[in-house]
C-alpha positions in Angstrom: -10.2 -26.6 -9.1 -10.3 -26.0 -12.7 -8.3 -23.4 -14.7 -10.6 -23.2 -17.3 -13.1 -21.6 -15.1 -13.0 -17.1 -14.4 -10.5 -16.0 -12.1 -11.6 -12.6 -12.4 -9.0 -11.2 -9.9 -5.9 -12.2 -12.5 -5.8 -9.4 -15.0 -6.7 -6.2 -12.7 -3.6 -7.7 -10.3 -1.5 -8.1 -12.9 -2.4 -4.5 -13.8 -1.5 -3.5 -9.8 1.4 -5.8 -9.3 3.2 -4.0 -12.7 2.7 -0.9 -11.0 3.9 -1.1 -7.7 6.8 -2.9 -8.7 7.4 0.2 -10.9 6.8 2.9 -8.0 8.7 0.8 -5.6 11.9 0.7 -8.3 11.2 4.8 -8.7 11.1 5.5 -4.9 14.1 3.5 -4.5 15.7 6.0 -7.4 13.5 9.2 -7.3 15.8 12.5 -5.6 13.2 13.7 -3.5 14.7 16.8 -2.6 14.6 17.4 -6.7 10.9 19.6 -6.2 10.1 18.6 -9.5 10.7 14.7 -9.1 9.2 15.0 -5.9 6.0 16.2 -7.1 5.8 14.4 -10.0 6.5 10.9 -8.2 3.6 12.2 -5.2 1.2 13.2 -8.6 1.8 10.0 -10.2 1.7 8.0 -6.0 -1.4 9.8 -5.4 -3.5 8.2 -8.7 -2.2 4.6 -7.6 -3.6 5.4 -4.2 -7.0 6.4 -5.7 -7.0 3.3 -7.9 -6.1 0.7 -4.9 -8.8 2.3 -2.9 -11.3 1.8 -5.3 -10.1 -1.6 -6.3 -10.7 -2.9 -2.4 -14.3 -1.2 -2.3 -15.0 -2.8 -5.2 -14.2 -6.6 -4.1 -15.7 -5.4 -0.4 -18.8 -4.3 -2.1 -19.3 -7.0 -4.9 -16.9 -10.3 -3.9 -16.8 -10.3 0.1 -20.6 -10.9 0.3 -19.7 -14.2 -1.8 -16.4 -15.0 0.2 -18.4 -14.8 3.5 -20.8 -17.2 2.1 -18.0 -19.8 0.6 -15.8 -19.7 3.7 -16.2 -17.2 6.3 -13.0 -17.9 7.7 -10.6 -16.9 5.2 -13.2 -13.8 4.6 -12.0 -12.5 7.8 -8.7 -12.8 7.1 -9.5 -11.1 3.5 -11.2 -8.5 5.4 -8.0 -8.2 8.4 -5.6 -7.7 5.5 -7.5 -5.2 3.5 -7.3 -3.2 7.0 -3.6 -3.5 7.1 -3.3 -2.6 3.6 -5.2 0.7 4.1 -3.4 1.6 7.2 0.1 1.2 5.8 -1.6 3.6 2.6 -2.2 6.1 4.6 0.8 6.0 6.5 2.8 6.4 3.2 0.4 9.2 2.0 1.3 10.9 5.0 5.1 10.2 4.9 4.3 11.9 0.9 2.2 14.9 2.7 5.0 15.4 5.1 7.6 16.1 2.4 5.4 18.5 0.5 5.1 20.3 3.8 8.6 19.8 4.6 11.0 19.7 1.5 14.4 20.2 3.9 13.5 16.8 5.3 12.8 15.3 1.8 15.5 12.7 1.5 14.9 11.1 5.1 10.8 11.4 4.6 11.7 9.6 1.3 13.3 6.9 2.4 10.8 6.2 5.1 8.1 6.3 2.7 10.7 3.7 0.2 10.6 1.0 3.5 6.4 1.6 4.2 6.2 0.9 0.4 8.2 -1.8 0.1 6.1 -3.2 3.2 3.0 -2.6 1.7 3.9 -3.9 -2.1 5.4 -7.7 0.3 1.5 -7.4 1.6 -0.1 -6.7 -1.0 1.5 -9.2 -3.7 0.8 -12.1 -0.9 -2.4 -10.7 -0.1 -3.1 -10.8 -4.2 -1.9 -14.4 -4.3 -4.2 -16.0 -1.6 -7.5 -14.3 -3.5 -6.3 -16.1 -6.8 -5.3 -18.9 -5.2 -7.4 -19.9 -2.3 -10.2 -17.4 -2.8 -11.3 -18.1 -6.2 -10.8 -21.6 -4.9 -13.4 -21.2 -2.5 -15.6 -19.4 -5.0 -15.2 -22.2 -7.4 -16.4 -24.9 -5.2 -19.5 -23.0 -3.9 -20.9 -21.0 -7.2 -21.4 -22.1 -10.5 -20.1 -20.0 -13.6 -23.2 -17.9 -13.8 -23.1 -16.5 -10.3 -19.5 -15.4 -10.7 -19.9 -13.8 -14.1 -22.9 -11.9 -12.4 -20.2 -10.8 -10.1 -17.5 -9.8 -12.4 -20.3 -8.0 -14.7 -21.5 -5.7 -11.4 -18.2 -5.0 -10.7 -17.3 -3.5 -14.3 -20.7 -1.9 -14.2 -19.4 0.2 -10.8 -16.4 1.5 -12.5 -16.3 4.7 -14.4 -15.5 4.9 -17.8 -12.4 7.4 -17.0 -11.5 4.9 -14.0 -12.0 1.9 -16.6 -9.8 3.3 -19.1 -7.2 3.9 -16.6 -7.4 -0.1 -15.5 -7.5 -1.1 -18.9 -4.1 1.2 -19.9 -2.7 -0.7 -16.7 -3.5 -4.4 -17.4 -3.5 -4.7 -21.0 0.3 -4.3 -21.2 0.3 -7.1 -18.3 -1.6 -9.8 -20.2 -0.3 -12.5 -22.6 -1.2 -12.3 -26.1 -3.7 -15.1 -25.2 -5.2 -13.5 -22.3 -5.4 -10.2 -24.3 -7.3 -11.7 -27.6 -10.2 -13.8 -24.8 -10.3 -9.9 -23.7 -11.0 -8.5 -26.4 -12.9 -11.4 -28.0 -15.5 -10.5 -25.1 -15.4 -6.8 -25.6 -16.2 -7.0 -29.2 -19.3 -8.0 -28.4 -20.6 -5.3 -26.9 -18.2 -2.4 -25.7 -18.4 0.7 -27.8 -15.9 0.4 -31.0 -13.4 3.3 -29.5 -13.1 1.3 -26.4 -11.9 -1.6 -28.4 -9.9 0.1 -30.4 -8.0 1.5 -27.4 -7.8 -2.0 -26.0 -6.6 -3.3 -29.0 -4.1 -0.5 -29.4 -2.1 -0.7 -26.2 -2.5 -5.2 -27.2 -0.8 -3.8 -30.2 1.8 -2.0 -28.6 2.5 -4.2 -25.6 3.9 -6.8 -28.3 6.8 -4.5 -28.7 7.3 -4.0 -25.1 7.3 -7.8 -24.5 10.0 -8.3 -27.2 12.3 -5.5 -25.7 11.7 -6.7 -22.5 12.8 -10.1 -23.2 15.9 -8.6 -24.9 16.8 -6.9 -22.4 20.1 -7.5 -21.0 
């Protein structure tokens, strides 16, 4: 297993592990009987919901195909998570829906929502691990470079330019310096210039972030 070769789950799950860990610390925080920070955190819940839905039809559609081919075992245990995963979803969109429904019951709906999250965030961060561990792995051994940059290319093509620029606000900030000048390296040579100049905006700006964070006491 080489790390010189794509892993083309790490950025978008750096990207997804940032922000769960952030909803998770806000749920743990947010008043939920406050109606404003309770519709504010189910606004903000409710994107990150659209986004992990799409990012698991997206790896069904393009990278389980592949998966299933490499080693059908650990595809259906993939697959068995990503069902888990979209159960305990809805079960917090629900818990969410409840307390728009039912405000008087906010704090306790909250806080059952806060444990299904911090279940789901545990499942999904191992989950993440095993497809860039043992996954790409797998896809390493059985395809060579070309068949997994087809892959990666159909996938970007699926996404949405106002979907793609929210992934890109989301992992950018994520990435090292490194990872973030191979990005836009690649980009350059072909992306429209105001998509690169976003991309290398928020590069720009994550340097600061990095700094402070490191800071940080």
């Amino acid at each position: 297993m080489s790390d010189q070769r794509q892993n083309f789950y790490t950025a978008v799950h750096k990207g997804i592990r940032r922000q769960l860990s952030q909803m998770l610390t806000l749920a743990g925080a947010v008043d939920f009987a406050d109606p404003r920070q309770r519709q504010l955190y189910c606004d903000r819940f409710d994107q990150l919901a659209r986004m992990l839905e799409s990012h698991a039809h997206h790896e069904d559609r393009h990278i389980s195909p592949l998966i299933e081919q490499a080693a059908p075992e650990l595809a259906r245990r993939i697959h068995a998570t990503h069902h888990v995963l979209e159960n305990t979803l809805e079960e917090m969109m629900g818990f969410l829906a409840l307390m728009l429904k039912e405000p008087e019951r906010a704090r306790v709906l909250g806080y059952n929502f806060y444990l299904a999250l911090a279940r789901y965030v545990a499942t999904q961060f191992d989950h993440m691990h095993e497809e860039e561990s043992s996954v790409m792995g797998a896809l390493w051994n059985a395809f060579d470079d070309a068949t997994l940059d087809g892959c990666h290319k159909a996938i970007l093509a699926d996404i949405a330019p106002a979907e793609m620029g929210v992934w890109l606000s989301w992992m950018i900030p994520c990435l090292t310096p490194f990872e973030q000048q191979g990005m836009l390296d690649e980009m350059r040579l072909g992306a429209p210039p105001q998509v690169v100049a976003f991309v290398e905006q928020l590069a720009a700006q994550s340097q600061g972030e990095r700094e402070s964070g490191l800071k940080a006491a």
